[in-house]
N, C-alpha and C positions, 0 to 999 in steps of 0.2 A: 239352698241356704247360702247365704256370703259367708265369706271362709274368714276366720279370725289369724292372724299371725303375730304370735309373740315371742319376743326376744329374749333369749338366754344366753350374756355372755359373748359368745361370738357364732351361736350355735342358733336356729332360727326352728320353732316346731308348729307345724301348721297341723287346725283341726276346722271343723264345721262346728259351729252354735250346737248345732243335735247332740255334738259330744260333751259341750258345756254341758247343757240339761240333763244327760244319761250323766254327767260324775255326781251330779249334786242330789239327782233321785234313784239312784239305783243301790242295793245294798246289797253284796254280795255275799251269797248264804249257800252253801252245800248239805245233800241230803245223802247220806251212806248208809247203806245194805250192806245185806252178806248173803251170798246163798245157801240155805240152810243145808244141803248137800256134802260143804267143805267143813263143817262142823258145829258144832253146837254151843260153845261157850269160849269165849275166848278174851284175852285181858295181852295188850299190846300196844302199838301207838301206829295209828293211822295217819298214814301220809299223804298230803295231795299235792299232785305235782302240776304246775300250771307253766303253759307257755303259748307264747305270741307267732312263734317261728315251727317248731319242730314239732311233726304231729306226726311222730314215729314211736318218738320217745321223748316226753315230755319233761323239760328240768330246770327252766330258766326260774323260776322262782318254786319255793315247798314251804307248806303248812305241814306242821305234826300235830297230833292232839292224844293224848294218852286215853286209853278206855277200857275196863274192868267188868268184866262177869256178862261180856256183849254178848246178847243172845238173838237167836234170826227172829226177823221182825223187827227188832227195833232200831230205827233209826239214830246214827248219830249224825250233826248236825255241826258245821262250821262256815263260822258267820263274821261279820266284820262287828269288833269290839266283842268279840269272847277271849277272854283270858285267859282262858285254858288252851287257847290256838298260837303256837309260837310259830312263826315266818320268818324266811331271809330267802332273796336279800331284806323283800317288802315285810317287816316284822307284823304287820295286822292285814287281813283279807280284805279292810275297806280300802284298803290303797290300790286295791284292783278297780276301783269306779273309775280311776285314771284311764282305764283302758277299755271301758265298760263298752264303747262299741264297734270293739273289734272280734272277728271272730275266736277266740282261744281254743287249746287244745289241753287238756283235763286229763289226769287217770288219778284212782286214788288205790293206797294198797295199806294191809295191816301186816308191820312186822310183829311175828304173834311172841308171846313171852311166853314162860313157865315159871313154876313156883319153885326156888331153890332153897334146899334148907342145909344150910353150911353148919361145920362146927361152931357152936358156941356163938352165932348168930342168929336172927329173928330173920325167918320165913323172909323170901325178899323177891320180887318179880323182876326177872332179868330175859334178854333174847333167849329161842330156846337154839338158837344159831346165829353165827355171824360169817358163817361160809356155805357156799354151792359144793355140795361132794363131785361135783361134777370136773371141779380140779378150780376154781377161781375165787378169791377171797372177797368179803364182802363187798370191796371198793368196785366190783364190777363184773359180779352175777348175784343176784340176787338169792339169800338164802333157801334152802329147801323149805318147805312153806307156807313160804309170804304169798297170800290174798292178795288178786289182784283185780282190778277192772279194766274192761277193755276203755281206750284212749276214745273219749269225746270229744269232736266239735261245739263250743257250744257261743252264745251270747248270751252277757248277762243282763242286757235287757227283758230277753225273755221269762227271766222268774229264777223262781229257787234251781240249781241243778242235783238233779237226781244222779247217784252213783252209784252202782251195784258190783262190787266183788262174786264174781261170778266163775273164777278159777283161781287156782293154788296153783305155784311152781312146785312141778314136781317132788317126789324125791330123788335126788344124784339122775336125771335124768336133762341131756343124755346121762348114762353111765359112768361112771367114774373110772378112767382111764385105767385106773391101776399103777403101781409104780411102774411098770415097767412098760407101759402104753398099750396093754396089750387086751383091758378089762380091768377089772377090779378081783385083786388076787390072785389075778394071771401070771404068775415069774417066770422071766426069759432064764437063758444061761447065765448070762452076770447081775441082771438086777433082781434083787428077793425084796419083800415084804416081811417084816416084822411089827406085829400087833402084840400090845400086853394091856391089860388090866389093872393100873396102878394100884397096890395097894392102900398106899400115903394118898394118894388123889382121892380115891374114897373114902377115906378114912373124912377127911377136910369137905367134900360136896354129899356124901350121904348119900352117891348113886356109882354106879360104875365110871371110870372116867379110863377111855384108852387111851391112848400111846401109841405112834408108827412111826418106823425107819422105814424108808427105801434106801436099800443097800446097795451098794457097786462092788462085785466082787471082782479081785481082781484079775488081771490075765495068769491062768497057768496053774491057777485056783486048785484044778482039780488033777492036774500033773504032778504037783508038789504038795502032797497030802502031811508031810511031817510041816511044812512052814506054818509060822507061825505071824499075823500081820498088827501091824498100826493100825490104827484107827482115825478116820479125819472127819468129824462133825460140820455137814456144811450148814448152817445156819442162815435164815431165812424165814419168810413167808409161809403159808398153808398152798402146800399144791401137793394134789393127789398122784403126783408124777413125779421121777425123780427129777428134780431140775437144780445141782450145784453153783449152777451160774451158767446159765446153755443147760444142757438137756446132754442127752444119749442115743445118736439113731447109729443103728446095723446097720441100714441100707440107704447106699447115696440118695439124697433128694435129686432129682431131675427136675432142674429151675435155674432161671436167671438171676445171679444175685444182683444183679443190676436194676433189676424191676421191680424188688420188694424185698422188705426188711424181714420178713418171715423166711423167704429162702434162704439169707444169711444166717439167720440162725438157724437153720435144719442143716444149712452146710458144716456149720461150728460146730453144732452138734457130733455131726458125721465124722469132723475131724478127732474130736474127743475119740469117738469108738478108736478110731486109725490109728490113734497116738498110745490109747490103751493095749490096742492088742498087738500093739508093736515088740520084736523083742529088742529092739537097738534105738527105742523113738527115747522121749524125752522123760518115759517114768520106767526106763532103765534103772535099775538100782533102787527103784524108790512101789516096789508094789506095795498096796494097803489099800485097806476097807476104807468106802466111803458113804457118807450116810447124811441124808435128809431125814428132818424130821417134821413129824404134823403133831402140835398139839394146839389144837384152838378153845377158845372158852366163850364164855356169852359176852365178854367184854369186846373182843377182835379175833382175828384168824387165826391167830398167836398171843402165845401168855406172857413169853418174853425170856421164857426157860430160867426165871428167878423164883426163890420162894417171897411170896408176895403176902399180904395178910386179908386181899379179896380175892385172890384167888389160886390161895393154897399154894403148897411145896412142890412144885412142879419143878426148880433149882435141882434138889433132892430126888424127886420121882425122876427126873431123865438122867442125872449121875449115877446113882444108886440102883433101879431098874433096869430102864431100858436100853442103857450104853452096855452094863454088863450082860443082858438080855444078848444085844448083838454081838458082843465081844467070845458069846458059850457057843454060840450058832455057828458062828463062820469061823472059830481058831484065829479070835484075835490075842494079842499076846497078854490083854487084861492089866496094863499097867503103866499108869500116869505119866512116864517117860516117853510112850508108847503110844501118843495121841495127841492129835493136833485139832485146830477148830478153826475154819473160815468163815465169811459174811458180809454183806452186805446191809445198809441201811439200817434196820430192824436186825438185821443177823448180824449186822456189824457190832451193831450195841450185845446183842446175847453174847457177840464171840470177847467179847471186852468183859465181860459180867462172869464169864466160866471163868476166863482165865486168871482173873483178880478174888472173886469168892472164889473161888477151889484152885487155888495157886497149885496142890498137888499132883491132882487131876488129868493135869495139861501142861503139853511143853512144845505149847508152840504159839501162837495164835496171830491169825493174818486177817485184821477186820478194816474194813472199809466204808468211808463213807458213815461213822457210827450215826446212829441217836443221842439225844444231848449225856455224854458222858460227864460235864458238870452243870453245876447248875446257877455259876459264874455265868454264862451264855444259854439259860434254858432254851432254845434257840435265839433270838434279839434281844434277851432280859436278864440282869441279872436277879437272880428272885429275892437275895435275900439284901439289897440293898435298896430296892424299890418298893414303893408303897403299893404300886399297879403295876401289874401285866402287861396291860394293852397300849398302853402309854405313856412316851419316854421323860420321866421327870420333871429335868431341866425345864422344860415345853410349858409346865401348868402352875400356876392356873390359868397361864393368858393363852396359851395356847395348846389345842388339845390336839400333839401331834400322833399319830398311831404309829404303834413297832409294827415291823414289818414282818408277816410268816413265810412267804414263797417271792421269787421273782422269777425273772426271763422264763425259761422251760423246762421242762426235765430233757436230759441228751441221749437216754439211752436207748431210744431207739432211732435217734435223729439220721436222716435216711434223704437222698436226693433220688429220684428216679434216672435211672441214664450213669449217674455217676456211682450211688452206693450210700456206705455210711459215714455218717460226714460230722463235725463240731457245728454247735449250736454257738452262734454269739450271747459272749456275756455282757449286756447292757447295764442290768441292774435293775430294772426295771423289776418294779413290786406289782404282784399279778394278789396278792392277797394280804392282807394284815392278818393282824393278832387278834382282834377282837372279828370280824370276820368270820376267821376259820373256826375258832370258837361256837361264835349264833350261828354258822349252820350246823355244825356238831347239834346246840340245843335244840336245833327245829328238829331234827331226825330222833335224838331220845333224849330223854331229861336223865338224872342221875346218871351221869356216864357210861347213859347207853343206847349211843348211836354208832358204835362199831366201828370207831373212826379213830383216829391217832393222837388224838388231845385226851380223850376220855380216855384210851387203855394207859396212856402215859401215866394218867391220873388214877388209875383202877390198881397199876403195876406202884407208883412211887408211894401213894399216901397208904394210912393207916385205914381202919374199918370205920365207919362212924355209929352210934348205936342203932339209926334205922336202919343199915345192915348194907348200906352204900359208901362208897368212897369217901374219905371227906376231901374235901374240896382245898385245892392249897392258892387258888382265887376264883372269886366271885365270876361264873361261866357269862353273865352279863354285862357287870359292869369291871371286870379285870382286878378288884381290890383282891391283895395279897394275906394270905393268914401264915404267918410269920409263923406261930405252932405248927403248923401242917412244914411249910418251908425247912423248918429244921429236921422236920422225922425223915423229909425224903434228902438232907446232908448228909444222916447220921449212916443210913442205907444203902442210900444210892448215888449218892455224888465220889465218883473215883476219886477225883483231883486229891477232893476232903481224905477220905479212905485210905487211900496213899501214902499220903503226909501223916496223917494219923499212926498207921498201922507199918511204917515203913522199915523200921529194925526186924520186921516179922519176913515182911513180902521184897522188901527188896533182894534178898536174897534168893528166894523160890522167883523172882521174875526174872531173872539174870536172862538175857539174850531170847527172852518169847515174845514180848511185844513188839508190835510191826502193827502202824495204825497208818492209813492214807484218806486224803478226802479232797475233794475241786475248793480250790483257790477260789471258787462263787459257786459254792455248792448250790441247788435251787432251795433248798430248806434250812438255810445258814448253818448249815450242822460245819461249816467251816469253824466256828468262831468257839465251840465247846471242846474240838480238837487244839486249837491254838493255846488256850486255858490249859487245856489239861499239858501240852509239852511244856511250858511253864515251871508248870509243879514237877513236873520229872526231870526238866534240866536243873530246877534248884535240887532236887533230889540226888544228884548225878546220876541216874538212869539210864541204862544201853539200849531205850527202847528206842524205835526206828519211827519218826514222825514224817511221812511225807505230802506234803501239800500241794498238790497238782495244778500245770500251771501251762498253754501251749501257745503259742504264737504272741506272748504278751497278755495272754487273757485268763483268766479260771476256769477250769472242767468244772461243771457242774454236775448234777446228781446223777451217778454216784461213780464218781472216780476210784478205779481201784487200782492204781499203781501207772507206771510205765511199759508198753509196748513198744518198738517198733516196726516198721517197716521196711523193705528189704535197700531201699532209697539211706533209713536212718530217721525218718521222719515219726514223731509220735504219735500213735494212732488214737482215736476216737473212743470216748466209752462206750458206744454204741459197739465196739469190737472187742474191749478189753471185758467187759463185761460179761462176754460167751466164754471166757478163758480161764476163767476161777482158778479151776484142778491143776490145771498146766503152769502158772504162774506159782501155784505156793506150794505143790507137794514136792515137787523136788529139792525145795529150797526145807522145808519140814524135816525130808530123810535125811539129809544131809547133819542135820540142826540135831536129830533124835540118836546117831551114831556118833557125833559129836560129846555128847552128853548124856550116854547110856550109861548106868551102874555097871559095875562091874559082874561080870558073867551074867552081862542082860544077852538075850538074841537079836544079834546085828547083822547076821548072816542069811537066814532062810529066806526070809522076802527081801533080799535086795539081789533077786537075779534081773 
């Protein structure tokens, strides 16, 4: 056939006439099974993941389609122009005739739901997980299980494609490490596991809802039996391991940190133990409990440790339960002077959210990197001055320019071979928009349930809506703002607001605990809701510590947590700072907590 070449721009893309003819007559239609073996009735949204390139793991563009009371045998069925089939990047399955004769590589999988019946809400189908027990959060192990089909070769000129789900991801398998890496439930000498059974939690979802710390007890723990310790909440992510920022290994790894970023973290790791069981190293003076915590829900891996109105007093269940739970177990001292709270990203915003709702609670808190703490900068938006989301004002109606969600790369594990861990250039470069990040949210689940960071935002800020889902503070398609919704998450959730609001209350109980850091180009512009918020606390006059990370002229990107050096003087990478959580803020905590202990508090037992 003579080859047609047409011109794009500066860009030139050549096909054969055969591929004219396959766009125009081919109509791309998928047929999906289940094997009856993995279950009998199932209600979820079926994913099909299509790609041109990777025929490992298939992910260059995904179709979702929601499906209820699916039983073996019947076919369900996604086709080009079904409405009920939502795509991104390609939003309809007929934009695949573009590629109709090429060969593609297919898998489809059902992430299954369950039927939740919350307080004072109607019946509502949500994920029955949004994490692997096997220690990894949604964004990158698939839950325990999700149906899946093995990956096809296929062409769509050949006809309909047949799909069959023919295995389940296990359950926690492998196995779920355990906190202490050792199994699940397995406790070393310093790391223990703590499980409870919220009662509030239940009370709110009408089924058992647990709770777990992984604990770090301290050195000398069992030497000094009358002390009495701190407590420091690290805040974070769902990992079934204890992991504060770096992790916890006994024994040296044997590896070159030169040749992979995993040795450098099992070495960090290593050196946390070293520094731990030191008795003259850097948490001299400053022993105390340390604690991860897991509580995931059908919304994401994490609830966000607030009381929320989709999904319950979890705020309450982890203050009121399972902090005093850890506090009876290990001879902590049990008393809001006596506790500090770390975090990053996602833990950055909880350690921001403890410390401001339960100003009592806590006297300390070192977060980094938060989530959009106002809503001045929901990341690139202000919400409550804009009509849209996704695009920036000024721009429309002549021009429909899009806000920006991510650029350059995330740093933190930014890694050279030969040299180590190293800084990522900040260009600026926008690697995703706002409206974007959104539709693939919507491909993976509708109602704010694709397990992903837009939706629990939205699951954690907004109020209930009467079908028993989130309501929406804008439109997940087309970006338009509901100014109602915008204000209930000012009233609750914008610190800045709250602050200002509530500030003859809290400024006082905040006197010398905030300490917030984040990259001068963070990747998730969570820069710009940090700058807003020091704003409102310099008009406030506020002693809280805002630091904005900045190195060679450029911004640390995601997730800066403060300053290092090196033994030159030079600042080091987040890729390093990042394994150092405990060692950066607990000494500077002890120090803070004897500073401004009550009187005849205990300042003495744990600080050998």
């Amino acid at each position: 056939f003579p080859r047609v070449a047409m011109r794009v721009g500066s860009l030139v893309a050549v096909c054969t006439a055969q591929d004219l003819f396959l766009s125009a007559d081919v109509t791309p239609r998928f047929e999906i099974t289940y094997d009856g073996s993995l279950g009998r009735n199932f209600t979820g949204r079926v994913r099909l993941y299509v790609d041109t390139k990777n025929a490992d793991k298939p992910g260059e563009l995904l179709f979702g389609k929601d499906v209820s009371g699916w039983v073996p045998g019947e076919t369900v069925t996604m086709s080009a122009g079904d409405e009920e089939v939502y795509g991104y990047p390609a939003k309809d399955l007929g934009e695949l005739s573009k590629v109709a004769g090429k060969e593609l590589h297919v898998q489809a999988e059902l992430v299954v739901y369950d039927l939740y019946e919350r307080k004072g809400m109607p019946a509502t189908w949500m994920p029955t997980s949004c994490v692997s027990h096997a220690g990894e959060d949604g964004a990158y192990a698939k839950p325990d299980g999700t149906l899946l089909s093995t990956v096809h070769n296929v062409s769509l000129k050949d006809g309909p494609v047949a799909l069959k789900l023919d295995h389940k991801v296990p359950d926690s398998v492998p196995l779920s490490p355990g906190c202490a890496g050792l199994g699940d439930g397995v406790d070393s000498k310093y790391i223990k596991t703590v499980r409870i059974n919220s009662t509030a939690l239940e009370e709110f979802w009408g089924r058992p809802i647990m709770l777990e710390a992984c604990v770090l007890l301290p050195w000398g723990f069992d030497e000094h039996p009358d002390a009495k310790y701190p407590l420091v909440i690290a805040h974070g992510h769902y990992s079934a391991q204890f992991t504060p920022g770096g992790s916890f290994l006994e024994k040296e790894p044997q590896c070159d940190p030169l040749e992979s970023y995993d040795c450098v973290s099992d070495l960090y790791s290593y050196y946390l133990y070293r520094n731990w069981t030191s008795a003259d190293g850097v948490f001299h003076g400053a022993r105390a409990l340390v604690a991860t915590l897991n509580h995931p829900t059908p919304y994401f891996d994490d609830s966000y440790a607030v009381n929320s109105a989709n999904s319950g007093p979890y705020g309450d269940a982890i203050i009121k339960e399972l902090i005093p739970e850890i506090e009876k177990r290990f001879r902590g001292i049990g008393q809001g002077w006596a506790r500090g709270l770390l975090g990053g990203s996602t833990g950055g915003w909880e350690t921001v959210a403890h410390q401001i709702l339960y100003p009592d609670e806590f006297n300390s808190a070192h977060a980094a990197c938060p989530d959009p703490v106002t809503f001045t900068s929901y990341v690139t938006a202000n919400i409550y001055e804009s009509s849209n989301y996704f695009y920036y004002e000024k721009a429309l109606p002549w021009v429909k320019r899009d806000r920006p969600s991510t650029r350059d790369t995330y740093s933190g594990q930014a890694f050279i071979v030969g040299k180590g861990p190293t800084f990522v250039d900040a260009y600026g470069e926008i690697t995703q928009t706002l409206a974007e990040a959104n539709h693939q949210e919507y491909a993976m689940g509708t109602h704010s349930r694709s397990c992903q960071q837009y939706d629990v935002w939205e699951s954690t800020f907004s109020p209930a809506c009467p079908d028993g889902f989130p309501c929406r503070m804008y439109n997940k398609l087309t970006g338009e703002i509901n100014q109602t919704v915008a204000n209930y998450w000012k009233e609750h959730f914008d610190f800045a607001y709250i602050l200002e609001r509530d500030w003859a209350t809290l400024g006082p109980k905040l006197k010398g605990k905030l300490k917030i850091s984040v990259g001068g180009s963070d990747t998730f512009y969570l820069t710009n809701s940090v700058m807003d918020l020091r704003k409102t606390l310099e008009k406030l006059g506020s002693d809280a510590e805002i630091t904005i990370g900045a190195h060679d002229g450029l911004g640390y990107q995601h997730c800066f947590n403060g300053y290092l050096y090196d033994a030159d003087g030079k600042v080091l990478p987040n890729s390093l700072t990042r394994l150092q959580y405990v060692q950066m803020s607990l000494p500077k905590m002890a120090k803070h907590w004897v500073a401004t202990a009550p009187e005849g508090a205990d300042t003495t037992s744990w600080r050998y």
